[in-house]
Structures are given as structure tokens and as C-alpha cells.
N, C-alpha and C positions, 0 to 999 in steps of 0.2 A: 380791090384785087382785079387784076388784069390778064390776058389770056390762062383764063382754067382750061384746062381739060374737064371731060367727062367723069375721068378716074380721081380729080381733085376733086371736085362738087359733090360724088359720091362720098369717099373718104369726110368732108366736111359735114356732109347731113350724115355720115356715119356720128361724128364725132357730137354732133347733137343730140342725136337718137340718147346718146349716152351721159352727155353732160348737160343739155340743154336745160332741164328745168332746176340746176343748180343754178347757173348763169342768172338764169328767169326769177327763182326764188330768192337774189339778193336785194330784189326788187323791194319797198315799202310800200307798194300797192297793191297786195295780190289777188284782188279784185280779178282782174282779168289775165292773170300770167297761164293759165290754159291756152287762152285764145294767142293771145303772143308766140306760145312755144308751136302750134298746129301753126297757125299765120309763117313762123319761120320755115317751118318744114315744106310744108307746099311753097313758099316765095322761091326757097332751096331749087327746087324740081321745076316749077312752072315761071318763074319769076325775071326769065332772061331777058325778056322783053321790056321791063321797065329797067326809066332810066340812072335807076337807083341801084339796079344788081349788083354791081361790083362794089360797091360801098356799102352794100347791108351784109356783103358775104363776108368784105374783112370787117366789120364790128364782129360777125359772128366769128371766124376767127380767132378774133384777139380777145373774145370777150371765153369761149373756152381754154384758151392758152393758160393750164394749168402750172406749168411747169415756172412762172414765177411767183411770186406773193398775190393771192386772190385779189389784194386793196390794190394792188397796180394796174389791175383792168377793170377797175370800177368805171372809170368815165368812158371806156368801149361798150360794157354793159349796158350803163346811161343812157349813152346816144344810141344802140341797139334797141333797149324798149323805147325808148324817144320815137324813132322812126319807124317803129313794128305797131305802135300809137296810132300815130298820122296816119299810116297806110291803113289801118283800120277803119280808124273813121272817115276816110274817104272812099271805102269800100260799103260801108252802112249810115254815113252820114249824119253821126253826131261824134261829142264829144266825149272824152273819156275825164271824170272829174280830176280834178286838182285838187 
């Protein structure tokens, strides 16, 4: 996702606040889907700086996009916890099991 406004980033961590740990809970590791869903939320607000913002904002996105068949944004969700993973453990510096 490419030029947000302030009033779209809002609207979007709205739209998490509200679906986000549906999104999170289709997950088969719920291990850490806390951390995941806080990790989005703060990335949301603070996270413009890395070079990943506009590609973690549309998985988030497309990974709430309720309005089609839940199984059609499975692989947004995927790559969503994929890379809310990674950025994880490179924030504390280990691995998240397989």
C-alpha cells in the first residue's frame, strides 16, 4: 500500500482493533498470536520507518477484507503472520518454532 493518509492508517488499526485477532486466530500456532496482534498494532502507529510498512499494511488489509470468502485471504493472513514472525525475532532474537 502506497501513499496512506493519516485518516487511512487510523481507519485500518481501527479495522484491527476490531477484527484483528480473528485474522490472527486462523493461525495453527497460537502460540504467540498475542504477540502478533500487539506487534501489528504498534507496527500500524510506529512502523513507517521500516522498509516493510506498506507491505505489512496491505497483508493487513487484505487479510481483514471480510467482505469476501474468509479461505480467499488465507495466503494474506499467511504472509501476514510470516512477516509479523521475522519481525519478531529480530526484535528479540530467536526463533519462533516450526
Amino acid at each position: 500500500m502506497t501513499d496512506l493518509t493519516a485518516r487511512d492508517i487510523a481507519a485500518l488499526r481501527s479495522e484491527w482493533i476490531g477484527g484483528g485477532r480473528l485474522a490472527v486466530g486462523d493461525d495453527s500456532s497460537p502460540s504467540d498470536h498475542d504477540s502478533i496482534y500487539r506487534w501489528v498494532l504498534t507496527f500500524i502507529d510506529g512502523g513507517a520507518d521500516d522498509p516493510d510498512y506498506g507491505v505489512v499494511l496491505g497483508l493487513v488489509y487484505h487479510s481483514l477484507n471480510f467482505d469476501i470468502p474468509f479461505s480467499a485471504t488465507k495466503s494474506a493472513r499467511d504472509d501476514l503472520m510470516h512477516m509479523a514472525r521475522t519481525k519478531l525475532e529480530d526484535m528479540h532474537g530467536h526463533r519462533h518454532p516450526t
